[in-house]
C-alpha positions as CSV (number, residue, x, y, z in Angstrom):
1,X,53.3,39.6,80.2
2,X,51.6,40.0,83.6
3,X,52.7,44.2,83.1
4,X,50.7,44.3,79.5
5,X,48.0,42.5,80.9
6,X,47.5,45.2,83.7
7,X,48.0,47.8,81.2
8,X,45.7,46.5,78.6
9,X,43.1,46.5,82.4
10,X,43.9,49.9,82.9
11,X,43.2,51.5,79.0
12,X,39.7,49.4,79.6
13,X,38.4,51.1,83.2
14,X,39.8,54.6,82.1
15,X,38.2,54.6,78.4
16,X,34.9,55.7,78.1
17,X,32.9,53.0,77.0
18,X,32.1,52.3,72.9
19,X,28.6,54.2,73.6
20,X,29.2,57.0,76.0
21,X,27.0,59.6,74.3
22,X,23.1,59.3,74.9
23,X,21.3,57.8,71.6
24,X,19.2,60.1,70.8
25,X,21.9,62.9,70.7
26,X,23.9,60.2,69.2
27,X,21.4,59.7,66.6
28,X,20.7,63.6,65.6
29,X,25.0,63.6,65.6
30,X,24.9,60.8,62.7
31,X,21.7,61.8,60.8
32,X,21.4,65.4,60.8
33,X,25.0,67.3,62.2
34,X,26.8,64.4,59.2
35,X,29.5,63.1,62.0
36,X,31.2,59.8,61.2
37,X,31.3,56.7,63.3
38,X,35.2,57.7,63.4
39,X,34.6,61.2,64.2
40,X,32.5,59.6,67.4
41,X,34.9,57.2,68.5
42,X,37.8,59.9,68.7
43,X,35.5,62.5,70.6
44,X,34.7,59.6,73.1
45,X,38.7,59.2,73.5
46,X,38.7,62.9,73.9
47,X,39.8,64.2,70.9
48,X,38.3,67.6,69.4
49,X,36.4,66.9,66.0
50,X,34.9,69.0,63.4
51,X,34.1,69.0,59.7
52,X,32.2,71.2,57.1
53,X,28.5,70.0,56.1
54,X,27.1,70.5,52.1
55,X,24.5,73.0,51.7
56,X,22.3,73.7,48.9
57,X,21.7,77.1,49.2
58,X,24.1,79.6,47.6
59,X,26.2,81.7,49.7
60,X,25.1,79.2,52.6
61,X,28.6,77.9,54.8
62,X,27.4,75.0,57.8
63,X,30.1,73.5,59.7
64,X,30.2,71.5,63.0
65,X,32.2,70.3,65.8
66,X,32.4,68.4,69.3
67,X,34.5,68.0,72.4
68,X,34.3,66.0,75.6
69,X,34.7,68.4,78.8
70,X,35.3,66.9,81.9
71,X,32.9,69.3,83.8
72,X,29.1,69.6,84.3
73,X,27.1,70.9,82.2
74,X,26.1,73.2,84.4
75,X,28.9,75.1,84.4
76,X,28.4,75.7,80.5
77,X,24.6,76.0,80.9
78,X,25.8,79.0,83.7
79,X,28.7,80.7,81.3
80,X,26.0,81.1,78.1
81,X,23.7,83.0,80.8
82,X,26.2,85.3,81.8
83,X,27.1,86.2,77.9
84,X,28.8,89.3,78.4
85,X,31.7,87.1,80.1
86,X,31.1,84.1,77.7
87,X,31.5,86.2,74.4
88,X,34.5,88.5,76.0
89,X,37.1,87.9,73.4
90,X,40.0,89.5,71.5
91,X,37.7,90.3,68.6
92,X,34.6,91.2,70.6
93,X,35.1,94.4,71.3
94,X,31.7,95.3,72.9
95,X,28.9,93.7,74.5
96,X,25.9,93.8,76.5
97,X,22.3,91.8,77.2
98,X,19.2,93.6,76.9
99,X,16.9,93.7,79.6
100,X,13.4,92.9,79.4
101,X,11.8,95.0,77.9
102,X,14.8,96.2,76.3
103,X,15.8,100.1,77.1
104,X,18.0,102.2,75.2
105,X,20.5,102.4,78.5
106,X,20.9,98.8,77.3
107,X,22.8,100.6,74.4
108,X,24.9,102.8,76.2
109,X,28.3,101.1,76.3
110,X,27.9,100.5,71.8
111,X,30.0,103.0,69.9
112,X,29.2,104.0,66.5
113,X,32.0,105.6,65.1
114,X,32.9,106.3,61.2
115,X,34.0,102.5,60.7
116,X,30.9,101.6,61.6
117,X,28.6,103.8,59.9
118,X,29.4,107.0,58.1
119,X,26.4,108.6,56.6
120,X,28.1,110.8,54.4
121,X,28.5,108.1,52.4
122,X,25.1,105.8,52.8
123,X,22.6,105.8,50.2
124,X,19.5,103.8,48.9
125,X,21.4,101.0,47.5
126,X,25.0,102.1,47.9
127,X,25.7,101.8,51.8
128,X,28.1,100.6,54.3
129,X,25.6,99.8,56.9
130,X,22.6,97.3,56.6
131,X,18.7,99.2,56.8
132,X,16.1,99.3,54.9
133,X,15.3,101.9,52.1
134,X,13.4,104.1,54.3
135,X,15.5,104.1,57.5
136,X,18.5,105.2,55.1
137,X,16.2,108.2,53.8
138,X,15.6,109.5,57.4
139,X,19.3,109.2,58.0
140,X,19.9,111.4,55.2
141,X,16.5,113.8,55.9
142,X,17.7,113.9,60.0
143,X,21.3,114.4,60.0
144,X,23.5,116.9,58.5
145,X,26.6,115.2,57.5
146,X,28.6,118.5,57.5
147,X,27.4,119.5,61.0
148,X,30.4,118.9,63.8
149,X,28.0,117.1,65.8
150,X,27.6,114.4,62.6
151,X,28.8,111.2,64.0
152,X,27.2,112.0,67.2
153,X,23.6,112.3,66.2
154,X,24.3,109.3,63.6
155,X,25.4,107.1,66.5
156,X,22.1,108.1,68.6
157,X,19.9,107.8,65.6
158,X,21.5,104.1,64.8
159,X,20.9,103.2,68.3
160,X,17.6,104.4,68.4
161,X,16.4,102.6,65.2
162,X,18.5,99.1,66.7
163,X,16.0,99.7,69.8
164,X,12.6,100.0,67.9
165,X,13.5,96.8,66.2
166,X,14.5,94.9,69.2
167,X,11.7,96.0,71.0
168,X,9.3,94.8,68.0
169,X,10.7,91.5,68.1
170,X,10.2,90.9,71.7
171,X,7.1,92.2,71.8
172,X,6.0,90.0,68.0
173,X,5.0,93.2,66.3
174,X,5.6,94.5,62.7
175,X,6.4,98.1,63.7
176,X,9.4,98.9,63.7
177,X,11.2,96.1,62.8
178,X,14.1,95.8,60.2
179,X,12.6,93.1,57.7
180,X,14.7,94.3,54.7
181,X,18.6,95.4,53.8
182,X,18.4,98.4,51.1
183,X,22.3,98.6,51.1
184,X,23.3,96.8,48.4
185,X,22.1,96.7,44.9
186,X,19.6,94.1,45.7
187,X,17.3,93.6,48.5
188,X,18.0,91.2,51.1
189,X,15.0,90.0,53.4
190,X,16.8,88.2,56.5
191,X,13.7,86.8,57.4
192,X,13.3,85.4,54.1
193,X,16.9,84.1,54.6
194,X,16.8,82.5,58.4
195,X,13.8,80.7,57.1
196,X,15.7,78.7,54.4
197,X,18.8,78.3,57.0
198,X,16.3,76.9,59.7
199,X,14.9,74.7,56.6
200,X,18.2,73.2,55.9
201,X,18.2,72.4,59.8
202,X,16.8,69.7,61.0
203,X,18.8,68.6,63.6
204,X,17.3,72.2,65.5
205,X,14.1,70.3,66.0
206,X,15.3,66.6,66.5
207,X,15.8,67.1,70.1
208,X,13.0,69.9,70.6
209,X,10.5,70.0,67.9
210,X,9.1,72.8,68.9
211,X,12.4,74.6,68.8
212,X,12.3,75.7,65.2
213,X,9.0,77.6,65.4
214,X,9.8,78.9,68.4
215,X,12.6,80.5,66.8
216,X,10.9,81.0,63.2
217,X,7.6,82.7,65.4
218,X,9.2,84.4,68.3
219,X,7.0,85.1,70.6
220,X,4.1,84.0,69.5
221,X,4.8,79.9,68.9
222,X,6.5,80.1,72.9
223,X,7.8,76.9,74.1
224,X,7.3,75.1,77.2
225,X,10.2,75.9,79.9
226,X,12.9,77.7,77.3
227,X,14.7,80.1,78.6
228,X,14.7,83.1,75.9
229,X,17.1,86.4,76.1
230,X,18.8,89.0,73.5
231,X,23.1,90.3,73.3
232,X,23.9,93.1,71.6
233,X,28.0,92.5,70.4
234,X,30.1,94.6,68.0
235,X,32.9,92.5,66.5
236,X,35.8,92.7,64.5
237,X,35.9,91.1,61.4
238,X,37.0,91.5,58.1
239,X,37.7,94.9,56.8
240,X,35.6,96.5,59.5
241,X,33.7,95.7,62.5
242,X,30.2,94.5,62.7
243,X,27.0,95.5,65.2
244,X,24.9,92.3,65.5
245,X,22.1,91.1,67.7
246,X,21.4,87.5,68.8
247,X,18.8,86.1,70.4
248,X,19.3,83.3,72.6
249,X,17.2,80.0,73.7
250,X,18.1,77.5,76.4
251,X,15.5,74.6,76.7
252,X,16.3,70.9,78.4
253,X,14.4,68.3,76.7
254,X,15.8,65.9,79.1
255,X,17.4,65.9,82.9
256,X,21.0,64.7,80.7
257,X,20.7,66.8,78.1
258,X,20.5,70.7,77.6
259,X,20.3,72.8,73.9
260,X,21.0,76.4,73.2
261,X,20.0,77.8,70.1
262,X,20.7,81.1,68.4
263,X,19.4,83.3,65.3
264,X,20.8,86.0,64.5
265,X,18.5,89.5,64.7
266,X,20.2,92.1,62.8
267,X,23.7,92.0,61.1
268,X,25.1,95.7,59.9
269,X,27.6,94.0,57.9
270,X,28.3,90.4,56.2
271,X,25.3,88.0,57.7
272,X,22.0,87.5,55.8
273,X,21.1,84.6,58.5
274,X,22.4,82.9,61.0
275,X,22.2,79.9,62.9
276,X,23.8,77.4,65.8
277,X,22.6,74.8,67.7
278,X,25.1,73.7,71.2
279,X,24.1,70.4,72.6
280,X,25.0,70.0,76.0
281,X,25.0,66.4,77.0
282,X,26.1,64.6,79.8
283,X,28.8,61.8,79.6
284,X,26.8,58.1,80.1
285,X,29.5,56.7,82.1
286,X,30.2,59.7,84.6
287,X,27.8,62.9,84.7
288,X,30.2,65.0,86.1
289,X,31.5,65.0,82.3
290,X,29.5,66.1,79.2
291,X,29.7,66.2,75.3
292,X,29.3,69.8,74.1
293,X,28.3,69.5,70.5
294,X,28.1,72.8,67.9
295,X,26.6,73.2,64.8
296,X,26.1,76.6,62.4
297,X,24.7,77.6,59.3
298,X,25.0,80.8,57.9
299,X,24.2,83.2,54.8
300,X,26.0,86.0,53.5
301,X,25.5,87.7,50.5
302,X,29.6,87.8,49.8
303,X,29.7,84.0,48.8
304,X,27.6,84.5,46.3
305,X,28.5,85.8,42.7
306,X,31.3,85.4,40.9
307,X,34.1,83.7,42.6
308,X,31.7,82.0,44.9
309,X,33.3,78.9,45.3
310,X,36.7,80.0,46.1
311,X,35.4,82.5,48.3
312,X,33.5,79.9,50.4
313,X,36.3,78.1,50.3
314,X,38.0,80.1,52.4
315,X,35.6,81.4,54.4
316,X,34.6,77.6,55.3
317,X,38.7,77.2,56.2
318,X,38.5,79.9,58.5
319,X,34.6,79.0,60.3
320,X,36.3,75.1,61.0
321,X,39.3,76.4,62.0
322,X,37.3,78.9,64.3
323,X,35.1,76.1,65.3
324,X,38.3,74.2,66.4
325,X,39.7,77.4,68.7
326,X,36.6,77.8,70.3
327,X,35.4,74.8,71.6
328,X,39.2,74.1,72.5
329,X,39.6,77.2,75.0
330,X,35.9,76.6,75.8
331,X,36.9,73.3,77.0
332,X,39.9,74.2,78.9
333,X,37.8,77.5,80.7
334,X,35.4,74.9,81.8
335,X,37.7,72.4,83.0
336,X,39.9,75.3,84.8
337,X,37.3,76.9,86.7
338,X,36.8,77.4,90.2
């Protein structure tokens, strides 16, 4: 009796308590990321949770997940700033962070090869590669495709044009910037897109309302103390690999809690939009532990047409269960480090 009742002692002081995640991250977890009251009691116990989310939108996939990781926050606030390291993975196969302003030297370590972009076969509306009508015209007026310097002058071309449009959103101007994909047989304006993904978002601005125009307005709506920076990354996925750029936003609304935010720039393959919100929140009952909460939503022009639904079907399967590995080796980096 007297060993149960010790027991019983111990569960209670080692347990966090019923309400170990700060309310008002608590709050945006129940209301606008869809967790259960469950799903909250078994990530205070320590156990990984995710789940899909409904949209509205077609072709639109949202899914979330949390972990408790007993290690500051800090330490995760410190990994998403050094992104190169952070991102290095089996399927990222390249990466790098633009400097401000951003250079083409930036660029140098990105490969463009044939899988990535063969111009031989690009045209207005038939095209492996996401650009708009015009870009896809100078590609065909600037490079000879039978010329044995081909790929070469493609992959400096591509590099160039990625450049221009970085620079124009940094710098908030319309110049230059890639504000429509002319690769498919209709046109796809990823601005057009992010904004209905950032609509379907609320819990972006729960925490930091000026978050979601600071993303939607880049530069011009800039918010107080955020912390703003872009990655270039080519990744494999699917049939072939993909060149994206992300831009990247770290703002603390609150000494215990810390948000990073990304949108998606430019996708050559797959993305029309894309969106995630990390939560970074520190443990009530011990600081030196912290909730790390994720949430994306994302469009792509795949789940859309016929055999939608069993297409997002799967492709929801495979974002939870990627969801799930992440945060997991996330958690155990963090905890194992130095």
């Amino acid at each position: 009796m007297r060993s149960a009742i010790v027991a019983a002692l111990a569960l209670t002081v080692l347990a966090p308590p019923p309400n170990d995640i700060d309310p008002a991250v608590r709050e945006v977890m129940l209301r606008s990321l869809r967790f259960s009251a469950s799903e909250l009691s078994d990530l205070q116990s320590g156990k990984l949770v995710r789940h899909s989310n409904d949209t509205n939108a077609s072709g639109e996939l949202a899914v979330v997940g949390a972990v408790r990781v007993h290690a500051s926050k800090q330490r995760f606030l410190d990994r998403v700033r050094d992104i190169v390291e952070f991102k290095r993975g089996p399927d990222v196969l390249q990466i790098g962070r633009f400097s401000n302003p951003p250079t083409l030297q930036d660029l140098a370590a990105l490969t463009v090869d044939k899988d990535d972009f063969d111009v031989r076969t690009c045209r207005v509306g038939d095209c492996a590669v996401r650009l708009p009508a015009e870009t896809i015209r100078r590609f065909q007026r600037e490079i000879d495709a039978s010329a044995a310097d081909a790929q070469e002058r493609t992959a400096a071309l591509f590099k160039q044009v990625l450049l221009d449009h970085v620079i124009a959103y940094a710098e908030g101007v319309p110049s230059g910037r890639i504000t429509e994909y002319d690769d498919g047989d209709k046109p796809i304006r990823p601005g057009d897109e992010f904004d209905g993904v950032l609509r379907d978002a609320p819990a972006v601005g729960a925490l930091v309302p000026g978050l979601p125009d600071h993303l939607r307005h880049y530069p011009a709506d800039r918010l107080a103390g955020a912390e703003d920076f872009l990655y270039w990354s080519k990744e494999r996925f699917g049939i072939a690999p993909f060149i994206t750029v992300t831009h990247v936003v770290v703002v603390c609304p609150a000494v215990h809690t810390c948000v990073v935010a990304t949108r998606d720039v430019y996708s050559s393959r797959y993305i029309d939009a894309s969106l995630s919100l990390s939560i970074a929140t520190d443990a009530v009952a011990d600081p030196n532990t912290f909730y790390l909460v994720y949430a994306n939503r994302s469009r792509a022009n795949a789940l859309k047409g016929g055999l939608a639904g069993l297409r997002r079907a799967l492709a929801g399967r495979r974002a939870r269960n990627s969801v799930e590995e992440n945060l997991r080796s996330l958690k155990i980096r963090l905890e194992h480090m130095p």
